[in-house]
Every structure is written in structure tokens, then in C-alpha cells.
N, C-alpha and C positions, 0 to 999 in steps of 0.2 A: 414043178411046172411041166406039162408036156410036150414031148419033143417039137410040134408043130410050133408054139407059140416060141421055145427057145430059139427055132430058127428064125423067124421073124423079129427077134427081138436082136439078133446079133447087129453088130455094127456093120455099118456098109464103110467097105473101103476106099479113102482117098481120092482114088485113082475114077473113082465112079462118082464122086461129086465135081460139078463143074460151077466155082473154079473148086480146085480144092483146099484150098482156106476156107471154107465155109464149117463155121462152130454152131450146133445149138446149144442153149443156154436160156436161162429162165428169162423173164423179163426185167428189166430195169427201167426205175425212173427215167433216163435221158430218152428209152425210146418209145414213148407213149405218142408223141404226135407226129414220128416216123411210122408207128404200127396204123396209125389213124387213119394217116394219108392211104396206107396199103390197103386198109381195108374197103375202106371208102371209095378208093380208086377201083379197086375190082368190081365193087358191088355195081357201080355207073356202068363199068365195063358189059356188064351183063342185061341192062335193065333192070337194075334192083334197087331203083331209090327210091326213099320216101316211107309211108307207114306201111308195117309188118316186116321190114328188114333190120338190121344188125347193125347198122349203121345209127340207128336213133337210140341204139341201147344205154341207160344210164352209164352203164363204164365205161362209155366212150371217152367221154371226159377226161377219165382218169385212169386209164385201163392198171395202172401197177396197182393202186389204191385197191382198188377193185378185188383184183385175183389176190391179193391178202387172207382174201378171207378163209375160212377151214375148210379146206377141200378142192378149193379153188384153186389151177392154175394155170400158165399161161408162157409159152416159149416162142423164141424166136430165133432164126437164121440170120446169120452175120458173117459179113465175109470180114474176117481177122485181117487181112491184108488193108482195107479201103476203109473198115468199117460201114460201109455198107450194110442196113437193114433188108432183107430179101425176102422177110415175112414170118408168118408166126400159125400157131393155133390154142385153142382153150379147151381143156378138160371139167367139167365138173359135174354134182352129181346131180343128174334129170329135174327140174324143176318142176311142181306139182304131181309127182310122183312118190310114194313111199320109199323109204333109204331100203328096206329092205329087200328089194326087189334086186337089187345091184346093178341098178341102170345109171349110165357115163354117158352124157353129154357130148361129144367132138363138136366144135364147133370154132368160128372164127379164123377157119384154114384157111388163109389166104396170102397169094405170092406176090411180089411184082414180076410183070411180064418180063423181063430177063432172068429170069429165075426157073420158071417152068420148065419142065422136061431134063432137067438136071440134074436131079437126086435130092434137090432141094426139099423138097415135099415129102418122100418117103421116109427125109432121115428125121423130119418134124411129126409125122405122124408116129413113128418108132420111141419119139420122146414121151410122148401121147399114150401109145399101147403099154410101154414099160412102168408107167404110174397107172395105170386103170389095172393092170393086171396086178402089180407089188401092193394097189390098196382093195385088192380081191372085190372088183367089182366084177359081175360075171357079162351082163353086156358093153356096148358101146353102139350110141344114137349117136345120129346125125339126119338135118335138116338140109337141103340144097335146094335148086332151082332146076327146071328141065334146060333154060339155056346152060347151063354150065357141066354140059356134056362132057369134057375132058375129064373133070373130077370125080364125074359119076362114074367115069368108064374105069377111072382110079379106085375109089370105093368099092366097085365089084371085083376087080382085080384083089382088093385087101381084104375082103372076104363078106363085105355088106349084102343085106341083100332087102327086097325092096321091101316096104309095108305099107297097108293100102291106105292104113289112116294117120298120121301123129299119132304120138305119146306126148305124155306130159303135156307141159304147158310153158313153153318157151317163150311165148308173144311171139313170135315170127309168123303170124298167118301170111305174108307173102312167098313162105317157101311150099311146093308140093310134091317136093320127094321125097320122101320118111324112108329110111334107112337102118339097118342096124346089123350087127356080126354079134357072135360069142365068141366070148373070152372062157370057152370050157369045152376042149378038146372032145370029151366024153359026153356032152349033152347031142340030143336028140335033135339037129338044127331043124329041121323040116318040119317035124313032129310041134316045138317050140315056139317057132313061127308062129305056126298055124295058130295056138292057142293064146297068145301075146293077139294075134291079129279077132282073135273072138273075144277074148276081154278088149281091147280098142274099142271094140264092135258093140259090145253091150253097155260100155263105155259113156260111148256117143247117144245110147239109145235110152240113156239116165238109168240104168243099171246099177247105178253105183256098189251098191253091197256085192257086186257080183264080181267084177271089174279087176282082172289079175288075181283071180281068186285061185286058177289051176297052177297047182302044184310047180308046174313043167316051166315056168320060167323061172323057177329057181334051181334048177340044174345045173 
């Protein structure tokens, strides 16, 4: 693993989560219609309801059921002292996308508003980076909204950077901020972008035989 990701992947201390009781931990049945509400509730918060958001996703239903599946998972923040759910996020691999490619999903990051700005986020994204990287996926995508400026200022802070069009195929046509970082200290980010963003490009343009075809996003 290279130094940069090691660093990133350490544990944040204690003392720097507010409260600090606060455990991540996978998902469990009891908290599926605690995580619902969180999500749900953000998404309103933002203007994000209704079709093309995350909130209509079949696993809403059932989110533990759900993240079952191979590949698929799904954490959440919990204050140990109250039991308190304080939010969650989902990993999995890119939806209409080839596996090969090693494209990771982030999705579903969402807190309740006493939560934010308290370590709570980064120590769930750290849950998130630590399985995309241990199942040697080399990116990580993420979808968002331009009202949810906090996060995004968050995601560039973690190393995302923008992309003009989607990937894959998530169903979220309500989101328009296409994002993505590498999980490979030694790739070529800029270089890689760029090419990830001309297969998008050629993509869109029915392309298909063409489409991720350059070498450079498997670096």
C-alpha cells in the first residue's frame, strides 16, 4: 500500500470525534428504518426528492437485505453511549460498468444534522476507502447534488475530482456532480481523468466499442 493511502486510512483519534463514543460498524437489521429516515431526511433537506434520487432506490426497503449481496456494503455511525444512529455510507462496484475497470461506487453518505462537522463523516468515509482499497478496486465514484456544497468541498478535500459527465449507470439522473479520486498513488491522475473523461465522451456519443477502451484507467 502506498504511503499516502496508509496515511489516510489510519484511525482518527477519539479525541477528534465529537461525541467520542461514536463506533463505525457495518449495518444491522435494527437499523434500516433509522438509516431510511437519515437518508430521506437529507435528501428533503437539499431538494432532492422524488425521481432520479436515492431515496426511491429499491433497497430502501430493506437496506441490510440489500447490502448482502457480493460486494456490496454498507456502514454506519453510532454513538455507543445513546445508541444513537448518526448516519451511514454504501460501497459497491459501479453499476453498468465492466468489473474490470475497478470502479467503487461511494454512495449513500449521509448524516443527521448533529452530526456534521464532527469527525463523523470522515471516520465513515475511512470505512469506505479501507474496503475499496483491501478489494483492490483502483477508483472510487461518487454522484452528489451542487446544493450539497459542504460535501463536495468534503470530496475535494479527500482527493475527488470533478468529471463532466457520469459513469455508469446508477439511475440517479437527479444528481449533476460526477466525481471520482484514485485509489493508486502511482497513476497518472490528470493524464487518467482526462481519458476516463473521452471514453464518458465517446460513451454518450454511442461509441460503445470504444468507451474505456484506453489503457490509463487501469493504472
Amino acid at each position: 500500500m502506498s504511503e499516502y493511502l496508509a496515511s489516510e486510512l489510519g484511525a482518527i483519534a477519539p479525541n477528534r470525534l465529537h461525541p467520542p463514543s461514536v463506533s463505525v460498524r457495518p449495518l444491522c437489521p435494527k437499523d434500516n428504518e433509522a438509516m431510511r429516515d437519515i437518508i430521506t431526511a437529507s435528501l428533503q433537506e437539499f431538494g432532492c426528492s422524488g425521481q432520479g434520487f436515492s431515496a426511491l432506490d429499491p433497497e430502501m426497503d430493506d437496506l441490510y437485505t440489500a447490502y448482502q449481496r457480493l460486494g456490496w456494503r454498507y456502514w454506519v455511525a453510532e454513538d455507543t453511549e445513546t445508541g444513537q444512529l448518526l448516519g451511514g455510507v454504501g460501497l459497491y462496484p459501479l453499476k453498468g460498468l465492466d468489473a474490470r475497470y475497478g470502479v467503487a461506487e461511494f454512495h449513500k453518505f449521509y448524516l443527521s444534522p448533529d452530526a456534521r462537522g464532527k469527525g463523523v463523516g470522515k471516520a465513515l468515509y475511512k470505512a469506505a476507502l479501507g474496503y475499496a482499497v483491501a478489494s483492490q478496486y483502483r477508483w472510487m465514484y461518487l454522484e452528489t447534488h451542487p446544493n450539497m456544497t459542504q460535501a463536495i468541498a468534503l470530496y475535494e478535500k479527500w482527493g475527488f475530482h470533478r468529471l463532466p459527465l457520469r459513469m455508469g449507470g446508477t439511475g440517479h439522473s437527479g444528481f449533476s456532480v460526477f466525481m471520482i479520486r484514485s485509489l493508486n498513488a502511482n497513476a497518472p491522475v490528470k493524464r487518467s481523468l482526462k481519458s476516463i473523461s473521452q471514453a464518458i465522451t465517446a460513451a454518450r456519443a454511442g461509441l460503445a466499442n470504444q468507451s474505456l477502451a484506453n489503457q490509463s484507467i487501469t493504472e
